[in-house]
C-alpha positions, 0 to 999 in steps of 0.5 A: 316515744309515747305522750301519756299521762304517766299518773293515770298510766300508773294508776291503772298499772296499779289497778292490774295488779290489784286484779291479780292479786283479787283472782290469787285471793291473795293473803287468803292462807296467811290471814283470810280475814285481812284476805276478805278486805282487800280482795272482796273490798278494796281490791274491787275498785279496780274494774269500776276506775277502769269503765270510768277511763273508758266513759271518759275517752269515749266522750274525747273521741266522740266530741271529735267526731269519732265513728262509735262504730269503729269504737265499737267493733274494736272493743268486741274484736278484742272481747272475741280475740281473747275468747278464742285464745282462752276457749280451751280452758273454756271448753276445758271446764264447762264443755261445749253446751255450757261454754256457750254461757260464758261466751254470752256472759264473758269467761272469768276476767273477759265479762269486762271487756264484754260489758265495756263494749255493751255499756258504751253502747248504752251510754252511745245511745243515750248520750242526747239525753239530759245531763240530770236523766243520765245521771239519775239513770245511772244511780237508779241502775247502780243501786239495782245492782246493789240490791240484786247482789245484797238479795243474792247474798242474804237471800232477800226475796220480796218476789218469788217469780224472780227467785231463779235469777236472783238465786242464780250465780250468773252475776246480773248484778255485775253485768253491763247494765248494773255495773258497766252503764253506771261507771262508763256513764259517770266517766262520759258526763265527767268528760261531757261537763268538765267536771275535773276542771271546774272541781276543787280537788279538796272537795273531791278528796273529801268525797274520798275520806267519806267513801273510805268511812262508808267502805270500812261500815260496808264492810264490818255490817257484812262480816257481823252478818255472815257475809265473808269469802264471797264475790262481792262486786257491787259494792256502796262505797265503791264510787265514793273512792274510784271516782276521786281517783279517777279524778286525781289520775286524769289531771296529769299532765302529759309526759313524753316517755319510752314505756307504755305503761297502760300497755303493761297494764292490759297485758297484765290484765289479760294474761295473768288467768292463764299463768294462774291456772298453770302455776303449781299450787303454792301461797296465794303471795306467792302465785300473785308475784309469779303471775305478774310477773310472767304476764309483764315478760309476755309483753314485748311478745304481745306487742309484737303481735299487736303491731301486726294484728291490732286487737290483743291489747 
């Protein structure tokens, strides 16, 4: 039996499958317009609430004097266990000089674990700053991002000497600094001033309907300048919807229950690539239920494995 938060478990259940269906770019060959929204836009919540769990069990397990260390080197050992089983397909694609990238930068969905691992740090060594310094950090480095990534896209370049990073596709924008410090920062300071517990969920949910106005504003400026069937990561409405969710999901109460569900969701999350790329071609729908639900059926074998050798979920 397993004490969990069955709400935020089935949040990030949820989550996962929204990963897979962004990677399946599902929808794309039925309707690639209604494709764009969601897996360039909606879809791409999923990674942010997930860096906002994780800042906010970071806090949890440092204020009861948790070794960050040990923290630390968990993260990575599973960031590496995962490199190693996809290094073939790695290897595979990029050859061996150019996989080396990949094992700096993380391969396709590994960057998060990567920058889950270095962003904690960062927070880590922050963490005795002031509440508003963090804060204002946080919101200097996620609007950078923007900016990176939107300078990419429409190719805005005020500084030439920067051309070949900004015109690069090795996504700075979505790295730990831009993308993984902001989201685990607001996760850790939501923990660190108890922010759940002294909010009124009608203030948060407001805060929701505004982000669902900024997203479909982001998202109709874009596609009436050009912008469509790109990879877009970090995006302005972003936080004004993961952080309500996020909220909403962490005040469940605990539940006493056979299943772990947030165990469902790593596996999901992690070995869907490989069914992906083994699955005859077939409509993106279609390869999305198949992966899914072979990357469930993987589940008891990996927690098996995971008994013994604890860092592959």
């Amino acid at each position: 039996m397993y004490q969990r938060n069955l709400r935020l478990d089935q949040v990030k259940l949820l989550l996962s499958f929204f990963v897979v269906a962004l990677h399946t770019k599902i929808f794309y060959d039925e309707n690639a317009a209604f494709s764009n929204f969601l897996v360039n836009y909606l879809f791409r919540i999923a990674v942010p609430i997930f860096f906002l769990i994780n800042g906010y069990f970071l806090f949890i397990f440092l204020a009861k004097g948790g070794d960050f260390k040990k923290w630390f080197w968990r993260v990575m050992a599973l960031y590496l266990v995962w490199t190693g089983i996809y290094s073939y397909y790695i290897v595979h694609d990029y050859g061996v000089a150019g996989s080396l990238k990949f094992v700096i930068l993380g391969y396709w969905h590994l960057w998060y674990v990567l920058a889950l691992g270095l962003g904690g740090t960062v927070i880590y060594f922050f963490r005795r700053i002031s509440q508003k310094y963090l804060l204002f950090t946080i919101v200097i480095l996620y609007l950078g991002g923007i900016f990176l990534q939107y300078a990419m896209f429409y190719r805005i370049n005020p500084w030439p000497t920067i051309d070949p990073i900004i015109g690069t596709r090795f996504f700075i924008h979505r790295s730990f600094i831009f993308f993984g410090v902001p989201f685990i920062g607001i996760g850790y300071l939501i923990a660190k001033t108890k922010f759940v517990e002294h909010s009124k969920m009608r203030n948060v949910w407001m805060i929701f309907l505004l982000g669902l106005v900024i997203l479909l504003a982001e998202y109709m400026l874009n596609v009436a300048h050009g912008l469509v069937a790109e990879s877009i990561d970090v995006l302005v409405f972003i936080p004004w919807i993961a952080i309500p969710i996020f909220c909403w999901a962490i005040q469940g109460s605990l539940h006493e229950s056979k299943i772990d569900i947030s165990g469902m969701a790593s596996c999901i999350y992690f070995m869907h690539p490989f069914f992906i790329r083994i699955l005859p071609e077939s409509s993106s729908w279609i390869i999305f239920i198949e992966a899914t639900l072979m990357s469930l059926a993987c589940y008891p074998v990996l927690l098996r494995f995971n008994r013994r050798w604890p860092h592959l979920l």
